[in-house]
C-alpha positions in Angstrom: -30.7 52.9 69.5 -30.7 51.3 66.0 -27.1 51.7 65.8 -26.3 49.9 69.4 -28.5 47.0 67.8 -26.7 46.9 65.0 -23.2 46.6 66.8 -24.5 44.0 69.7 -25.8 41.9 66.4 -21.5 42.5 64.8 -20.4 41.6 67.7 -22.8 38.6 68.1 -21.8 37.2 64.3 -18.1 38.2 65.4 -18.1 35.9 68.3 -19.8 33.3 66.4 -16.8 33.3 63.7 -14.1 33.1 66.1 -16.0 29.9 67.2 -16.6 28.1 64.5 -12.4 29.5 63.1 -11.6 28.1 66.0 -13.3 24.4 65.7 -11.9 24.2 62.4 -8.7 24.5 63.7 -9.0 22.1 66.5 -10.3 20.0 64.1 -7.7 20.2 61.5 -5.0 18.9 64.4 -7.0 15.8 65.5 -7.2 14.8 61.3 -3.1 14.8 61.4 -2.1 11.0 61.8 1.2 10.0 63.7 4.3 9.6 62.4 4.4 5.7 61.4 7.3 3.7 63.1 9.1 1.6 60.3 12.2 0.5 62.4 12.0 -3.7 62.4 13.2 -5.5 65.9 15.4 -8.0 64.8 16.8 -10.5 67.4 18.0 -13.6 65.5 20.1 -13.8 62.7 21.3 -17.0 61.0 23.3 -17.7 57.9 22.4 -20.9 56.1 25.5 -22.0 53.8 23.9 -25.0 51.3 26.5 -26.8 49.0 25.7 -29.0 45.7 26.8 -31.8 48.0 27.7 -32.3 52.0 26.4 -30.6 55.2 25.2 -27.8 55.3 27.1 -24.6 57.6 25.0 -22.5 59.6 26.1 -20.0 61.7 24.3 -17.7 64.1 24.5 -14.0 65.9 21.5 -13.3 68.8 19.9 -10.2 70.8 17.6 -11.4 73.3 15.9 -7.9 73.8 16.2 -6.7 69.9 17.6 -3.5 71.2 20.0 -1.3 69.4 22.4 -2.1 66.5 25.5 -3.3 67.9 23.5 -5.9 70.7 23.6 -9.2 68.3 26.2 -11.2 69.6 28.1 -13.8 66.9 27.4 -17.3 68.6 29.0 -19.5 65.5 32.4 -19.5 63.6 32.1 -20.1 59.8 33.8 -23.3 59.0 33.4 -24.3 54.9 35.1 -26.9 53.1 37.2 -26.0 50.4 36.9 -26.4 46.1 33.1 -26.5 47.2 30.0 -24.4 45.7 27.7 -23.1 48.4 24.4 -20.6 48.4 24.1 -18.7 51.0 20.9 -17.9 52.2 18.8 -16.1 55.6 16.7 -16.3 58.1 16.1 -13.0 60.6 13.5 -13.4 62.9 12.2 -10.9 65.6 11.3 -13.7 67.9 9.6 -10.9 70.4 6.3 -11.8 68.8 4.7 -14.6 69.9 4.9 -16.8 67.1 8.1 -15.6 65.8 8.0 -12.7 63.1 10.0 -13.2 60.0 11.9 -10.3 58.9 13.4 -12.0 56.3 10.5 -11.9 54.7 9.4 -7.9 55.2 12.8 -7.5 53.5 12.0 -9.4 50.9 8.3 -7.9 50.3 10.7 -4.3 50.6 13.2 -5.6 48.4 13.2 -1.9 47.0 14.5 -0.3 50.0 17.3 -3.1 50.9 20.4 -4.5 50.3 23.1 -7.0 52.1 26.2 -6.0 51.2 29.2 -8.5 52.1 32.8 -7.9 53.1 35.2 -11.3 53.7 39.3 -11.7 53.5 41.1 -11.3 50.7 40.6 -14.0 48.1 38.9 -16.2 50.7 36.9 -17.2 48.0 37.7 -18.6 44.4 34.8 -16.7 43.4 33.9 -13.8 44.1 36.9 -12.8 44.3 38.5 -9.7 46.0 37.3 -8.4 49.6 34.1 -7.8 48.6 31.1 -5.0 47.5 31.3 -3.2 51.3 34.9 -2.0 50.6 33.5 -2.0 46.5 36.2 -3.9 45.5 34.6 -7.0 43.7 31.2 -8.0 42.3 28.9 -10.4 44.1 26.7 -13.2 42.9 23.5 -12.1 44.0 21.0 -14.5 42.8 17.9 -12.2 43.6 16.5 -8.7 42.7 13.9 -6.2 43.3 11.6 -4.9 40.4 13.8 -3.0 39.0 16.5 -6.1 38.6 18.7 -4.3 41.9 20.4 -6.7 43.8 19.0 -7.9 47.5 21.1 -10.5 49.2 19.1 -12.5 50.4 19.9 -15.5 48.0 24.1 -15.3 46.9 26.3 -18.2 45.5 30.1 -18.7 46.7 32.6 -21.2 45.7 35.5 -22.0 48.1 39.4 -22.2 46.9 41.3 -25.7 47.1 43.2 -24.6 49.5 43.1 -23.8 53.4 41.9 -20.2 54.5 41.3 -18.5 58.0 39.4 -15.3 58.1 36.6 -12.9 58.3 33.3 -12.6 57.0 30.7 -9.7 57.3 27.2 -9.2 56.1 25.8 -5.8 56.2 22.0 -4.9 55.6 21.6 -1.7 54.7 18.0 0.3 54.6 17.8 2.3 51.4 14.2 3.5 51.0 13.8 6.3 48.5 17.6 5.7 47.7 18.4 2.7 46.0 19.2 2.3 42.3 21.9 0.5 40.3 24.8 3.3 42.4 24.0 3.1 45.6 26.5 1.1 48.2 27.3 -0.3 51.7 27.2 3.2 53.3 24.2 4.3 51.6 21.0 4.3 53.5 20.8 3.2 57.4 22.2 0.0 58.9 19.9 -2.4 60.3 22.8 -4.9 61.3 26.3 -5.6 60.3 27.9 -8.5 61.7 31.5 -10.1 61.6 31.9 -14.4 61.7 35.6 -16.0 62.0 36.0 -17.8 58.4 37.7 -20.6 58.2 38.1 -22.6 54.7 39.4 -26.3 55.0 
């Protein structure tokens, strides 16, 4: 009789175990957060050329629905003056929110983890020259740096030869996080956009 007490009172703490093995578990699954969603929504993107003296050039690309990276659509043609010094600055917006958001400035806050890179026609410029850092063929004037004095993009200088010039220009943001150093290039990381204007230098 003993004995069948003793087993009915195994079994008991047994069951009990499972139980509580078995909450933990349950538990342990609710505790594990989602995956966070870093991807940025960019709709509007507009380069601002600013020279030491005369207009400034602006020119524009636009995605309505922010959807996918080959949906901003170039609405401007470049058109600089020549034997002139411009900077070249952004502003990318996801204009989705309500105000607008200003990615411009996430990618600044990350400057760690991006880079624009820039590709243009031969010698379109006096300086920099070459084809530019997408193909890796000539060093640009990037005027601002993350923490560890990498380049970002979002602030280069360009000077215009004297004489007439018709062209291309492309600006390519690349997403580098964990990844970028002092080595790493256009292809490096994940493309957020990469967009080609019609340059023309007159």
């Amino acid at each position: 009789m003993k004995t069948i007490e003793n087993l009915k009172t195994y079994g008991l703490i047994a069951i009990l175990f499972l139980g509580i093995t078995l909450t933990s578990c349950n538990n342990d699954d609710d505790e594990i957060p989602d995956a966070e969603n870093h991807e940025e929504i960019i709709t509007n993107v507009k380069l601002i050329f600013t020279p030491t003296t005369g207009a400034v050039v602006e020119a524009r690309a636009q995605d309505p629905d922010g959807e996918g990276l080959e949906e901003l659509e170039i609405l401007d043609e470049i058109t600089l003056a020549a034997d002139t010094d411009y900077t070249l600055t952004f502003e990318i917006m996801n204009n989705l929110e309500e105000p607008g958001e200003d990615i411009g400035k996430e990618i600044n806050e990350e400057a760690d983890e991006h880079q624009i890179f820039f590709g243009f026609t031969t010698d379109a410029f006096s300086t920099p020259t070459g084809t530019g850092n997408i193909s890796g063929s000539s060093t640009i004037n990037y005027l601002d740096f993350d923490e560890n004095q990498n380049p970002l993009g979002l602030q280069t200088s360009w000077s215009t030869g004297t004489g007439t010039q018709a062209g291309e220009f492309t600006v390519r943001l690349q997403h580098q996080p964990d990844i970028k150093d002092d080595t790493t290039g256009a292809t490096d990381g994940d493309t957020d956009f990469e967009l080609t204007f019609v340059l023309n230098i007159q």
